[in-house]
ZAMARGU-4260 file (C-alpha; in steps of 0.2 Angstrom, whole numbers, plus 5000, padded with zeros to 4 digits):
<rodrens>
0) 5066/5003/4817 | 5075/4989/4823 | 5073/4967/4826 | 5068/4966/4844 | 5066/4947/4842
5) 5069/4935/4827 | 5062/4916/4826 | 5072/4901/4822 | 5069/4900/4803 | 5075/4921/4802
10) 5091/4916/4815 | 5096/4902/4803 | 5097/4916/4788 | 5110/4927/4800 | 5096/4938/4807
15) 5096/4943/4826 | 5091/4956/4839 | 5095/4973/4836 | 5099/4975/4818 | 5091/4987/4808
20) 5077/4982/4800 | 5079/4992/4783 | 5099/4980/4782 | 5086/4965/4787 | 5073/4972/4773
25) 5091/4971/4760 | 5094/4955/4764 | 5081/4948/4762 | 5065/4958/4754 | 5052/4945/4757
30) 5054/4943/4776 | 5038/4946/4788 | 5038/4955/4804 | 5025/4964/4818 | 5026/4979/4826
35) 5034/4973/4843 | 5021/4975/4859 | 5031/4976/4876 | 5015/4977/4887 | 5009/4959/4878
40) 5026/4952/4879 | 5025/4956/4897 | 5005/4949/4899 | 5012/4933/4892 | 5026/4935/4904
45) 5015/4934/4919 | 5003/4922/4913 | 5020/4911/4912 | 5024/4913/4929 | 5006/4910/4935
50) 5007/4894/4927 | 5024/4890/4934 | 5018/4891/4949 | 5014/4873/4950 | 5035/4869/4953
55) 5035/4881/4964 | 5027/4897/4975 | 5041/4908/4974 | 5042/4915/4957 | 5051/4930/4950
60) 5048/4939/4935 | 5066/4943/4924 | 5059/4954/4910 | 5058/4955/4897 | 5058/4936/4894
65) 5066/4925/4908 | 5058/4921/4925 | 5069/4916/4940 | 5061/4901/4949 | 5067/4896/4968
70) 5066/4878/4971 | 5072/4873/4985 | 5062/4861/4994 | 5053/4857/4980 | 5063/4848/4968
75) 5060/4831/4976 | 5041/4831/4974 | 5046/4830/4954 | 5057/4818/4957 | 5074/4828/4959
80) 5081/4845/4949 | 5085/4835/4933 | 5066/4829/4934 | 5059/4844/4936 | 5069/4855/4923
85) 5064/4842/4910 | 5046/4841/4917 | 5046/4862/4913 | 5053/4862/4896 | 5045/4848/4889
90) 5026/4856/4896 | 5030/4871/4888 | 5035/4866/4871 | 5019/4855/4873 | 5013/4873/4875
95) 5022/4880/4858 | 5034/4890/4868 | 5055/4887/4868 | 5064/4889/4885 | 5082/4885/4891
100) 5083/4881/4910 | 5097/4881/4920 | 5096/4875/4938 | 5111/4881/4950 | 5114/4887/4967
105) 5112/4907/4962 | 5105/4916/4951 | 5119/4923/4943 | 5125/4905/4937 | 5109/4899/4931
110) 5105/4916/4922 | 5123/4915/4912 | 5121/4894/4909 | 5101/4896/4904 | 5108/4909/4892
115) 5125/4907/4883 | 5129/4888/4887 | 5120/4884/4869 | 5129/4898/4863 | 5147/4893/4865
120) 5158/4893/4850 | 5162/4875/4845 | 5179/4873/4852 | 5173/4876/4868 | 5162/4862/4865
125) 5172/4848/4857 | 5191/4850/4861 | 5198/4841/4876 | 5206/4858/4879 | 5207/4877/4874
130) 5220/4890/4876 | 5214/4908/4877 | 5226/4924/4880 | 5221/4935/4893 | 5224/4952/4890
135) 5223/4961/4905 | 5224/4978/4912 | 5241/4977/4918 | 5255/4973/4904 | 5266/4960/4913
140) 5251/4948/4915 | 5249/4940/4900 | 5247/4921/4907 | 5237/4909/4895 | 5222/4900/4904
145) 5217/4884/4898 | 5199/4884/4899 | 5189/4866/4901 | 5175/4860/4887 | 5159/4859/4894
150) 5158/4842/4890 | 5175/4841/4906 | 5164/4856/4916 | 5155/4850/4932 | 5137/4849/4924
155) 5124/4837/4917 | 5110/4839/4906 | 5111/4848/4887 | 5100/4854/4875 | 5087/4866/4884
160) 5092/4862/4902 | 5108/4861/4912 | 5109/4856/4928 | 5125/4864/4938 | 5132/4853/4952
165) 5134/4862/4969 | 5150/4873/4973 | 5156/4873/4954 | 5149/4888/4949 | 5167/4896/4947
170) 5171/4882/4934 | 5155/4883/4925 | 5155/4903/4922 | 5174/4901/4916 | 5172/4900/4900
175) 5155/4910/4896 | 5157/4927/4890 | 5155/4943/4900 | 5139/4946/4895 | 5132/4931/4907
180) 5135/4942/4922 | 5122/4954/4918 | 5134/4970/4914 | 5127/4986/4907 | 5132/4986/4890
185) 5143/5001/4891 | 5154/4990/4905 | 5156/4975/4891 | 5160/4986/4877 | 5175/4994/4889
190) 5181/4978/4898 | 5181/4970/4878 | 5193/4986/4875 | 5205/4979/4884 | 5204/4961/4878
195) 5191/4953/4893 | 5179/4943/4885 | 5175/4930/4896 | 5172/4927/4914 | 5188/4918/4916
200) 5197/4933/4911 | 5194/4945/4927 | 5191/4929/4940 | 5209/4932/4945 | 5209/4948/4945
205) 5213/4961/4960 | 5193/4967/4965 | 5199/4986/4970 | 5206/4990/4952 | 5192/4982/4943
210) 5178/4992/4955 | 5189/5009/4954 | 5189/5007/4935 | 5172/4998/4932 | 5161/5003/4945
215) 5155/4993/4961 | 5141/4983/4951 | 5152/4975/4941 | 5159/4967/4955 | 5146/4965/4965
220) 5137/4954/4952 | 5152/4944/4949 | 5152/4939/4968 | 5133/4935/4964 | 5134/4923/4953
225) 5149/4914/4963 | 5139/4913/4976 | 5149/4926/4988 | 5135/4937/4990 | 5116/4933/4991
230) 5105/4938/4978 | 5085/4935/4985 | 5074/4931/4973 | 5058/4944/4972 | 5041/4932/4973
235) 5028/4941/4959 | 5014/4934/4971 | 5016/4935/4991 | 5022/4917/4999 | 5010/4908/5008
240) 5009/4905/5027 | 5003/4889/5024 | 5001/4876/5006 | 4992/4862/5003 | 4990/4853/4984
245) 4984/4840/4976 | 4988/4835/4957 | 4978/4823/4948 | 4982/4807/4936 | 4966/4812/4923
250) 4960/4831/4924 | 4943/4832/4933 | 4932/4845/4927 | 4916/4846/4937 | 4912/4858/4952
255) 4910/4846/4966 | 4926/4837/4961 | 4934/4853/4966 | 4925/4858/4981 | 4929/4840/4987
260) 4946/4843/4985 | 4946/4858/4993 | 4939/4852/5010 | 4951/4836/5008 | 4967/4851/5006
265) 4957/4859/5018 | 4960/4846/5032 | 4977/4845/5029 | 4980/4865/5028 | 4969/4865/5044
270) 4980/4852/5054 | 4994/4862/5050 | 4988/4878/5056 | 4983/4869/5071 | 5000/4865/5076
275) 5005/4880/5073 | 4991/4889/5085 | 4984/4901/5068 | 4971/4899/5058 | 4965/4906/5041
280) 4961/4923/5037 | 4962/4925/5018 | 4962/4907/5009 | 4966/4905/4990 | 4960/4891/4979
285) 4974/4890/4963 | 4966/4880/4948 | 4980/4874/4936 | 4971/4869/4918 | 4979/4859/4908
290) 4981/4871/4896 | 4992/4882/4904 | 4978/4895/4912 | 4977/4896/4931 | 4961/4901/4941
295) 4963/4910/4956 | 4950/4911/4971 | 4951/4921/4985 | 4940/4922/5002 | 4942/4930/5015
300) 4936/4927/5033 | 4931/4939/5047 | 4939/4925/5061 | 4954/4913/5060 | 4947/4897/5051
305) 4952/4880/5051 | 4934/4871/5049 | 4936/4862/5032 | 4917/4861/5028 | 4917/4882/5032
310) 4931/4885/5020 | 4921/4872/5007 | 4905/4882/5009 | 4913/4899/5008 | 4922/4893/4990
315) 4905/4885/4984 | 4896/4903/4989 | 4910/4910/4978 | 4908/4899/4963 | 4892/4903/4962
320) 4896/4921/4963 | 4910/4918/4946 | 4896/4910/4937 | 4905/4908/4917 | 4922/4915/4922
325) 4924/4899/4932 | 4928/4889/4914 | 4935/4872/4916 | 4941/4869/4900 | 4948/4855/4898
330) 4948/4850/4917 | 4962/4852/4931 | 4976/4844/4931 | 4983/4854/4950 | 4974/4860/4963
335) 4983/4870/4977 | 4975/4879/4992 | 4984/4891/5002 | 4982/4901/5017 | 4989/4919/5012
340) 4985/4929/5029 | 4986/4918/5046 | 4980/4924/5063 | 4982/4918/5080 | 4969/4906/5084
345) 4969/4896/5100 | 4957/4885/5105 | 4942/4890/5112 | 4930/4880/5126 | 4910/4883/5117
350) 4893/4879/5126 | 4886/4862/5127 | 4871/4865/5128 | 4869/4885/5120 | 4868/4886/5102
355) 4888/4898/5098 | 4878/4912/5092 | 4896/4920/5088 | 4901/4907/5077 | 4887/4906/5067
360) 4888/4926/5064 | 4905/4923/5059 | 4901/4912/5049 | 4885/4922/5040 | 4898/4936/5038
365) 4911/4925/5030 | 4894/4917/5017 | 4890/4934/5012 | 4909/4940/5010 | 4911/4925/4999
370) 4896/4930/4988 | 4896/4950/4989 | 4916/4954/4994 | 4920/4958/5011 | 4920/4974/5011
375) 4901/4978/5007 | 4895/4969/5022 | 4897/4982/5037 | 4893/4981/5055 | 4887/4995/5064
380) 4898/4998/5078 | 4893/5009/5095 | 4899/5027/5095 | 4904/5037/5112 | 4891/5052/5108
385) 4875/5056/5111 | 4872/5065/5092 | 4860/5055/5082 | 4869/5053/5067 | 4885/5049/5075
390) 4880/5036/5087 | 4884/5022/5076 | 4898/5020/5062 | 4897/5005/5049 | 4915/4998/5047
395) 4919/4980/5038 | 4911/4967/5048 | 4926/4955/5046 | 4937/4969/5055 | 4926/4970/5068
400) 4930/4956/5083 | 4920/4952/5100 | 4931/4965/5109 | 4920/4979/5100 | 4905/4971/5107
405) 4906/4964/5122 | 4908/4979/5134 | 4894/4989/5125 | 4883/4973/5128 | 4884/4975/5144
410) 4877/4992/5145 | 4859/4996/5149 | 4850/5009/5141 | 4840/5008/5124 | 4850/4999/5108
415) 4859/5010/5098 | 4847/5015/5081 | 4856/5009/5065 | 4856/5022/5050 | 4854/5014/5032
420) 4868/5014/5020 | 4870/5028/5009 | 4865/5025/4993 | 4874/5019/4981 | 4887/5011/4993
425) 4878/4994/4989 | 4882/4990/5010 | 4876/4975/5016 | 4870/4977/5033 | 4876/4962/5048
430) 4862/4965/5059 | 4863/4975/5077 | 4880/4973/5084 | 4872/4971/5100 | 4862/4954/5094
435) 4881/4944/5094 | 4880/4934/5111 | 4862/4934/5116 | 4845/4933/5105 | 4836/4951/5111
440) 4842/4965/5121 | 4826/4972/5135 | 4828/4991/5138 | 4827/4994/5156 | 4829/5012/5156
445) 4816/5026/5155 | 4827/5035/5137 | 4818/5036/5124 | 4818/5027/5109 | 4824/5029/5093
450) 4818/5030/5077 | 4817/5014/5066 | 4824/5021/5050 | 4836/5036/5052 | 4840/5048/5037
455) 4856/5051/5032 | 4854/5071/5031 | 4839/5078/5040 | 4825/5083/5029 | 4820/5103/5031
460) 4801/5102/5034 | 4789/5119/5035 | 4782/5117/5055 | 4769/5129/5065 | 4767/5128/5083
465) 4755/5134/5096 | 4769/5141/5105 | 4787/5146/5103 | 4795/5131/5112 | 4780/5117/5110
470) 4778/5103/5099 | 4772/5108/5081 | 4754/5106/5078 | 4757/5103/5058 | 4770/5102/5046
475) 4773/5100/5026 | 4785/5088/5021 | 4789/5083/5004 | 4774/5092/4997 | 4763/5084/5010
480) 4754/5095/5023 | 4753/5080/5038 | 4742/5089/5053 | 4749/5082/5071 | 4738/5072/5081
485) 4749/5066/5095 | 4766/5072/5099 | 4779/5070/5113 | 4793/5080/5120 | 4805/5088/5119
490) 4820/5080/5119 | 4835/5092/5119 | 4852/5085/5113 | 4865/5099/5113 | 4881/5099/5100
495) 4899/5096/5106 | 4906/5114/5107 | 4921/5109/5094 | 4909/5105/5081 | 4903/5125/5077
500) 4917/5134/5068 | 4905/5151/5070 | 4905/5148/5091 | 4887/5145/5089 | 4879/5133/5104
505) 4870/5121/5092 | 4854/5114/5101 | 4841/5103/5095 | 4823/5099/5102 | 4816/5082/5095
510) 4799/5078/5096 | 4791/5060/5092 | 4775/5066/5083 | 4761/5055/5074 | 4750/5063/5062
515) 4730/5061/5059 | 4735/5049/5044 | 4747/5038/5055 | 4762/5045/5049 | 4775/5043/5064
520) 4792/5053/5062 | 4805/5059/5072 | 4808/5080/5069 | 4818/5091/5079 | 4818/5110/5080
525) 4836/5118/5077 | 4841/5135/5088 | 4834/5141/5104 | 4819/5151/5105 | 4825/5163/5119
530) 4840/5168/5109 | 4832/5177/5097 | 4839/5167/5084 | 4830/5161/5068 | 4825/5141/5071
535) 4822/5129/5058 | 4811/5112/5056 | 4822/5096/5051 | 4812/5077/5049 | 4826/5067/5056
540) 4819/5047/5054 | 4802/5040/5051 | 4796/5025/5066 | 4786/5015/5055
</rodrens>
């Protein structure tokens, strides 16, 4: 068992990271520890860069205890770099957490000055100069380089941030030792064989016998942190298309504080999208609590959305849905709204006169998405098949556009019947499909119709019949012997030949039939008479 991590008062007593803990326990027998947890250490982690997120969208996660923060662009809405590196430090010691910043052009050099530029040796730090003998590979170099104190090094800040002035990252990393590049241990221990301890040492150097001898990463991170090679920074959360924020003087705590701010962020996050030609189709609301926790709310749309009072009504549907999680605390002290999916969205001439029966569907879908999550609210979209239980299939309604409606619309014939959800699926149903663009649909055919209620698997039912191929003239369903007072038909609906793996021509005969009690179902018999093949009853839907 070993130290993992040791506090300030146990690195004062010539503790640190990786010793032994049974040599710690010698030492001193009075010491306290806990069991190390990675996967809390990491949960902390996160929660970190959630809360940084208010410098900046693009953050990056550098187990297992630095985080790598991109701030370009940013950095003047703080009031410059210095500004905001002291800004971060200070809120989180507020916090009860210690952090070294270090703000350069790549990571490489603010990884190596976050990290060792308070660990320097003391000549480093106070002589005007310092002379260190190079060792190198090959025995005739043995030229002593005089190395700068950092106090001479192009740099400002100290303490627990450092801010590194642009294009000096070479004299910066001189004088820090190898470790700052982010070497395999293995690759330290070999280079420190040979007398290179610090950057400076292999700056110089020829690159082909350092990769031939140490491998190409060695060299490929010391062109990273010079800046010869890009190193990306990996965003933990997705960047947005589109950001609008607001912070606040005092923290405001109450509900319609909020949504006021998010229609006001709204606006601004619409105008942009406008000029743009997109709109909205998955839009977070990012809470920042002055205590470090953030709040994240996301709702999705089934069309591009720019309208401010929409996107304020879909947030107030969802706070009302989050109930208790949505905790204040102590207030807000940030509120940031982002669009994380944009569409295109061109403007689009509506009726005068006409109610937009399209965008208030649009904007029902959205209403219920908000309260229930998208994707339990369904459309039931026209299927090319005559089959009963195939005619329709429910999909998300908010993946469902006009285009899927407009040329079935235009069909005469009888409305497709919508089945219920199964159960369990907890399906929200839209409505008809065919009801987007106009208020009823007339059938102007002679087909018959359909039942109101269709079951998901036909229901075998016990029949007798007058004749081998008429209607039935009673039948026991569910226990229930119904004796037929009316019935019409049959309606004969054949299966698609690819659907029979025995090469049996599937046929069914429907019939509408009412019983003496007023009972009115839809039941079809399976198999043809004349082929001498046993036919069975099946209750496909009831009409009323």
């Amino acid at each position: 068992m070993r130290l993992t991590a040791v506090n300030d008062a146990a690195a004062a007593l010539g503790l640190k990271g990786g010793m032994a803990l049974a040599d710690a326990r010698a030492m001193y027998p009075q010491i306290a520890v806990a069991d190390a947890d990675e996967h809390a250490d990491f949960a902390l982690l996160e929660a970190i860069a959630d809360w940084c997120d208010r410098y900046t969208p693009l953050a990056g996660l550098d187990p297992p205890d630095g985080l790598m923060l991109d701030v370009t662009g940013c950095a003047h809405l703080f009031g410059g770099e210095a500004a905001l590196a002291d800004d971060l430090v200070r809120r989180l010691k507020a916090q009860g957490y210690q952090a070294r910043v270090a703000v350069a052009d790549t990571v490489g050099c603010a990884w190596g000055a976050a990290r060792f530029f308070s660990s320097l040796p003391p000549p480093e730090r106070g002589r005007s100069t310092h002379e260190v003998r190079r060792v190198g590979v090959m025995p005739h170099d043995q030229t002593p380089t005089r190395l700068a104190p950092l106090a001479d090094l192009p740099l400002s800040g100290g303490g627990d941030h450092w801010l590194v002035r642009s294009g000096n990252e070479r004299e910066v990393l001189a004088p820090l030792p190898l470790a700052a590049l982010r070497l395999a241990p293995e690759t330290i221990a070999a280079l420190s064989q040979l007398g290179l301890k610090r950057i400076a040492d292999v700056l110089e150097r020829p690159r082909a016998p350092l990769a031939a001898r140490f491998g190409a990463a060695f060299v490929r991170r010391l062109d990273q942190a010079l800046g010869r090679e890009d190193e990306p920074i990996a965003p933990r959360l997705p960047v947005p298309a589109a950001i609008a924020e607001q912070r606040f003087a005092d923290p405001i705590a109450l509900e319609r504080d909020v949504l006021g701010t998010i229609e006001k962020l709204a606006e601004k996050l619409g105008a942009l999208m406008e000029r743009r030609g997109e709109g909205a189709r998955l839009v977070q609301a990012a809470l920042f609590r002055t205590d470090g926790k953030v709040l994240r709310i996301e709702v999705g749309t089934s069309e591009p959305l720019r309208d401010p009072s929409r996107i304020r009504h879909l947030f107030a549907d969802r706070l009302g849905v989050i109930g208790d999680e949505f905790d204040p605390g102590f207030g807000f002290d940030m509120l940031r709204l982002a669009a994380l999916v944009t569409e295109r969205h061109e403007p689009a001439q509506t009726g005068l006169a006409a109610p937009d029966h399209a965008v208030e569907l649009a904007h029902l879908i959205d209403r219920l998405g908000a309260r229930f999550g998208l994707r339990r609210v369904t459309r039931m979209v026209p299927q090319d098949t005559h089959i009963p239980e195939f005619a329709v299939m429910a999909v998300g309604a908010a993946a469902v556009g006009d285009s899927a409606f407009s040329a079935h619309s235009r069909v005469s014939g009888p409305p497709p019947f919508i089945p219920p959800p199964l159960a369990g699926e907890g399906r929200v149903g839209a409505g008809s499909p065919l009801s987007r663009g106009r208020a009823e649909l007339n059938q102007d055919s002679a087909a018959p119709t359909r039942p109101i209620r269709l079951f998901a698997r036909p229901e075998p039912v016990e029949a007798l019949a007058e004749v081998p191929d008429g209607p039935p003239v009673q039948f026991t369903w569910r226990r229930m012997r119904h004796v037929v007072a009316r019935a019409e038909g049959p309606e004969r609906i054949a299966m698609e030949w690819w659907r029979d793996e025995e090469n049996r021509a599937l046929t069914r005969d429907y019939f509408r039939v009412e019983s003496r009690e007023g009972v009115r179902v839809w039941l079809y018999r399976e198999g043809l008479v004349r082929s001498r093949e046993p036919t069975r009853w099946f209750l496909h839907g009831v009409f009323a």
